[in-house]
Structures are given as C-alpha cells and as structure tokens.
N, C-alpha and C positions, 0 to 999 in steps of 0.2 A: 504493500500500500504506500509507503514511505517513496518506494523507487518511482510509482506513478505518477504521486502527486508532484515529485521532483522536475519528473518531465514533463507535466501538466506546464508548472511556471516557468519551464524554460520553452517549451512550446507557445506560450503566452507573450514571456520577454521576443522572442524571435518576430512573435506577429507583429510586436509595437515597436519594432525598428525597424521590420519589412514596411509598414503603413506608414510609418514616419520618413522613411526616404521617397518612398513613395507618393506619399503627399508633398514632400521637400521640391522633386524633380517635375510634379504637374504644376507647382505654384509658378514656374518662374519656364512653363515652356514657350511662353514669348520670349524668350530669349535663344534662339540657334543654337545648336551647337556644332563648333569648324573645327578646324587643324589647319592652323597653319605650319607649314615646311618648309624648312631654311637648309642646306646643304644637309649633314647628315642628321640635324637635330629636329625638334616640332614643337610647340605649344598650342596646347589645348586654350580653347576663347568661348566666349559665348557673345553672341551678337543682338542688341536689340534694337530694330528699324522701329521709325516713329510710324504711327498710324494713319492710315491710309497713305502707304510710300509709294511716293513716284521717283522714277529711275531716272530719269530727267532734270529732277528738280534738288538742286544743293542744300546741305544739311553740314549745320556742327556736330561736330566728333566728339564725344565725352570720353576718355578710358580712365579707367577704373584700376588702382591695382590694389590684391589685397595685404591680409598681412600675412604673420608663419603660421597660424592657427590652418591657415585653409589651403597648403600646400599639397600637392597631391597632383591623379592623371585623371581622375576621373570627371574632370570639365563640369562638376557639378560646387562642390564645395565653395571654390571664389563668389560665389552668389551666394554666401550666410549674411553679409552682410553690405548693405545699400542699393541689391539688385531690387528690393521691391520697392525702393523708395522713386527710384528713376524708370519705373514700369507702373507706380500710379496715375491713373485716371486723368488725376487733377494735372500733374506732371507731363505728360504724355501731350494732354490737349494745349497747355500752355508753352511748354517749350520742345516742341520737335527737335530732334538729335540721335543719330546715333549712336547708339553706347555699347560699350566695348570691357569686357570683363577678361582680359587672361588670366591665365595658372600657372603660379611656377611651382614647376617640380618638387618632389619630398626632398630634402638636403639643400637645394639648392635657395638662392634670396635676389631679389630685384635691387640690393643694396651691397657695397663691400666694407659693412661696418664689424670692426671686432669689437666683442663684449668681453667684461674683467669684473672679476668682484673684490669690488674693492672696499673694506672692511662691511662686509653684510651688504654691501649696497651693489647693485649696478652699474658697471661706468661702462656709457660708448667712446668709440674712438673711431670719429668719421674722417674718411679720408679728408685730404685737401688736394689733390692732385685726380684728375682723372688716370681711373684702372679700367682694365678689361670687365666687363658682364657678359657672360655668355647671354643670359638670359633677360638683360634689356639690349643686349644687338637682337634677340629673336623678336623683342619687340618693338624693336625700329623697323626689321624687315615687315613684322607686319600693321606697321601703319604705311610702309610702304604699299606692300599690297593693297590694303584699303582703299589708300588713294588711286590708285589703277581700277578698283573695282567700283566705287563709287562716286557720287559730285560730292565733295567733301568741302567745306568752305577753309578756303586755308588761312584764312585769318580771323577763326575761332575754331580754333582743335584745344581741347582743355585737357589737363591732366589733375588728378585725385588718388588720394591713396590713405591706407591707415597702418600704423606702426612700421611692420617691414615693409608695408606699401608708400608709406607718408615719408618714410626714407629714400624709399625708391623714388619717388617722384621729385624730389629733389635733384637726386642723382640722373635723372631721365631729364630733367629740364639744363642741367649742367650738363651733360653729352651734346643737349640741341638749342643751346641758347637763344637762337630765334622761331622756333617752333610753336610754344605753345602761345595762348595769349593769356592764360590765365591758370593755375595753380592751387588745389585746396588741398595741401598735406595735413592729414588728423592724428594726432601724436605722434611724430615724426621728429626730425633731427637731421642737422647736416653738419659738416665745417664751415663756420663764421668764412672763411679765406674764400670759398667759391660764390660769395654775393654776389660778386662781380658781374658774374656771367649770367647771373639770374635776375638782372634788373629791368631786361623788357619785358619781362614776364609780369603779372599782377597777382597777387598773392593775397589768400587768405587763410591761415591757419589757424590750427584747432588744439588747445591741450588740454586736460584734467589737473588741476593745481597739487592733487592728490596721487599723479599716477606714478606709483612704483615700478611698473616694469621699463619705462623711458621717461625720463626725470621731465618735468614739465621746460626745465634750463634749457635743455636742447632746443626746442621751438622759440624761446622766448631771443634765444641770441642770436639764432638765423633771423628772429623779425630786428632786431637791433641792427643785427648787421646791414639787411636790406635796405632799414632806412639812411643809412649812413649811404645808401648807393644811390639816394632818391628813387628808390624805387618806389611802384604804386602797390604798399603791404599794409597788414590791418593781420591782431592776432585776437582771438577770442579766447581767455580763460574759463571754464567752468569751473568753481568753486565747490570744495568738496568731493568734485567729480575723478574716481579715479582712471584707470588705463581703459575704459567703453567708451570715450568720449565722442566715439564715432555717433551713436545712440540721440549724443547734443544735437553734435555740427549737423546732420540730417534732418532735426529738428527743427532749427534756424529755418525762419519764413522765407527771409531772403536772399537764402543762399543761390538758388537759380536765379531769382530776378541780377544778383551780381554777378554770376559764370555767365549770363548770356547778353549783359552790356558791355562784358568784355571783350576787346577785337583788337587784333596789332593794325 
C-alpha cells in the first residue's frame, strides 16, 4: 500500500510539471520558434511579429536578453521573464515591434564578467576593454539576418536585458556603439571606462537598492559614468527591492512610451 500511494504522488508530481510546461509553452506561442546558424554554432530565438504584420511595412526591433536562470537549448525558458509583458494586448496594439528573445547556452553568458567572493559578498569584475563573445557574435549574426529578413527601422532597434542579460546589453551596445538607439539594462553592470562608446545610445536603467546577487553600485556608476559623457541616461532605484527588479522596471507605465521616442 505504502509503494502505491508512493507512486500515486509521484504520478501526480509528474502530471503538475507535465501541465505546467505545458501551459508555460501554449502561453507564449505567439512567439516563433527559429535557429538561427552561424558557421558551426546556432542559437535558439523566439520571435514575436506585431499584429496584423505586413511584410512590407517597417517595424522596431526590441531584443531581449535574459539572465543565467534561463540558460539552456530548449528555446522555451528565455521567455520566464518579460515575454508576456511585450505580447500584451494593451502593448501589442500601442507599440508594434518586433521582439526578439534569444538563448544562451547552459555554461555559456552574453557577458565576460568574473565573479569573486569577497568577504561573504559578491564582487564583479567587468571588463574594460573589448573580449571575444562567442555568443553575442551569434547575436550580431542574427540581427544581421533579421535585417535581411525583415523592414526593420534602423534607427530604432532597442536592446534590454536583466542580470546576465542587463550585463550583456551593455556589452552588446559596447561591440556596436552606433547601433542601438536606446538601452534598458535591469540589474546589470559594466566598467565605468566603456561610457564612452555608449553615449549615443539613451539609457534607462533599472536596480533593486537591496539586491544581493549584483550590488545595486554597479548600475549606479555606469549611470555616473554616462552622464559624465553627456549622454541621454536616467537610473531608477527601487527601494527595498531586491535582485527581481525586472518585476518593477516592466511595471513602469512609461517605459515603452520612452523605448519608442527613442530614435538615432
């Protein structure tokens, strides 16, 4: 009796995580799923055209990168967090766009920062010099391809990301200094020294005053930096809030109406 009922709840546990991916992968299948392929490598994407698309007709690029929580091959995961906020209704009808979710790989990071624990704490160490990324070249080839494939307006392609994404996009905007027109890393971090290259960019960053896994310093001294470069930045603290702060910044009313008055 013991061994039945054993298997009863593990037959039970299986079904609520069969149903729960299940439900996970129908919620969000306006969004494509591609491969893109670069010489011997690939990243998996998810793509979502805006509502009633014409092929015809030019649209802003949104990509999205996430953080190490959602690494993986399965082209589903990158979507835990922001893909239903840019596939609502309200979103959707107001600001048409493109949006673009890659994956990067288990092991691998859209960033080349090394971490050290230094007394209990945390410490990054972001480059200051441009490094090789395998896996933000895979995602230059594919905004490359995008542009081939689509009318893309190239003077509003936006870039976003959160922790190891909010890194990344930093680092993604440092590779293409005249590329993006606008920028939302959400607890994120870079080295003060690459401002430079990030000044025609427009920025608006996002941190938690409480977040432990990437000190809130980091965001606060890329936005110092910035303005030291006159560039066009603006940082938002959430108070109390720790390392979810993505949960805020998506919250914020006006964060589209600011990504889509943005234009180089």
């Amino acid at each position: 009796m013991k061994s039945q009922a054993k298997l009863s709840r593990i037959a039970l546990a299986l079904i609520v995580v069969l149903v729960g991916q299940l439900s996970f992968s129908q919620n969000f299948t306006a969004y494509k799923k591609e491969l893109f392929i670069q010489e011997q490598d690939s990243l998996p994407y998810r793509i979502l055209l805006p509502k009633n698309f014409e092929s015809d007709k030019t649209y802003p690029l949104i990509l999205f990168l996430h953080g190490s929580g959602e690494r993986g091959s399965d082209n589903e995961l990158q979507l835990k967090h922001g893909a239903s906020f840019f596939m609502s209704d309200s979103i959707m009808a107001k600001y048409p766009a493109i949006v673009v979710f890659p994956q990067c790989k288990a092991g691998m990071s859209w960033n080349n920062v090394e971490s050290s624990d230094a007394g209990g704490e945390r410490a990054l160490d972001f480059p200051n010099k441009h490094k090789p990324n395998k896996h933000l070249e895979l995602v230059e080839g594919l905004l490359d391809n995008l542009n081939s494939a689509y009318q893309i307006d190239q003077d509003r392609i936006y870039v976003g990301g959160l922790s190891m994404g909010g890194m990344g996009t930093f680092e993604l905007v440092n590779r293409n200094p005249r590329l993006f027109a606008a920028a939302f890393p959400i607890c994120g971090g870079a080295h003060p020294n690459i401002a430079r290259r990030l000044r025609r960019t427009s920025w608006w960053i996002f941190h938690g005053s409480d977040d432990k896994d990437v000190a809130p310093e980091y965001s606060v001294q890329m936005y110092e930096a910035l303005e030291k470069k006159n560039a066009d930045a603006k940082i938002t603290i959430y108070e109390g809030v720790g390392h979810e702060s993505w949960t805020n910044a998506f919250a914020e009313p006006g964060l589209m109406n600011w990504l889509f008055s943005k234009s180089k």
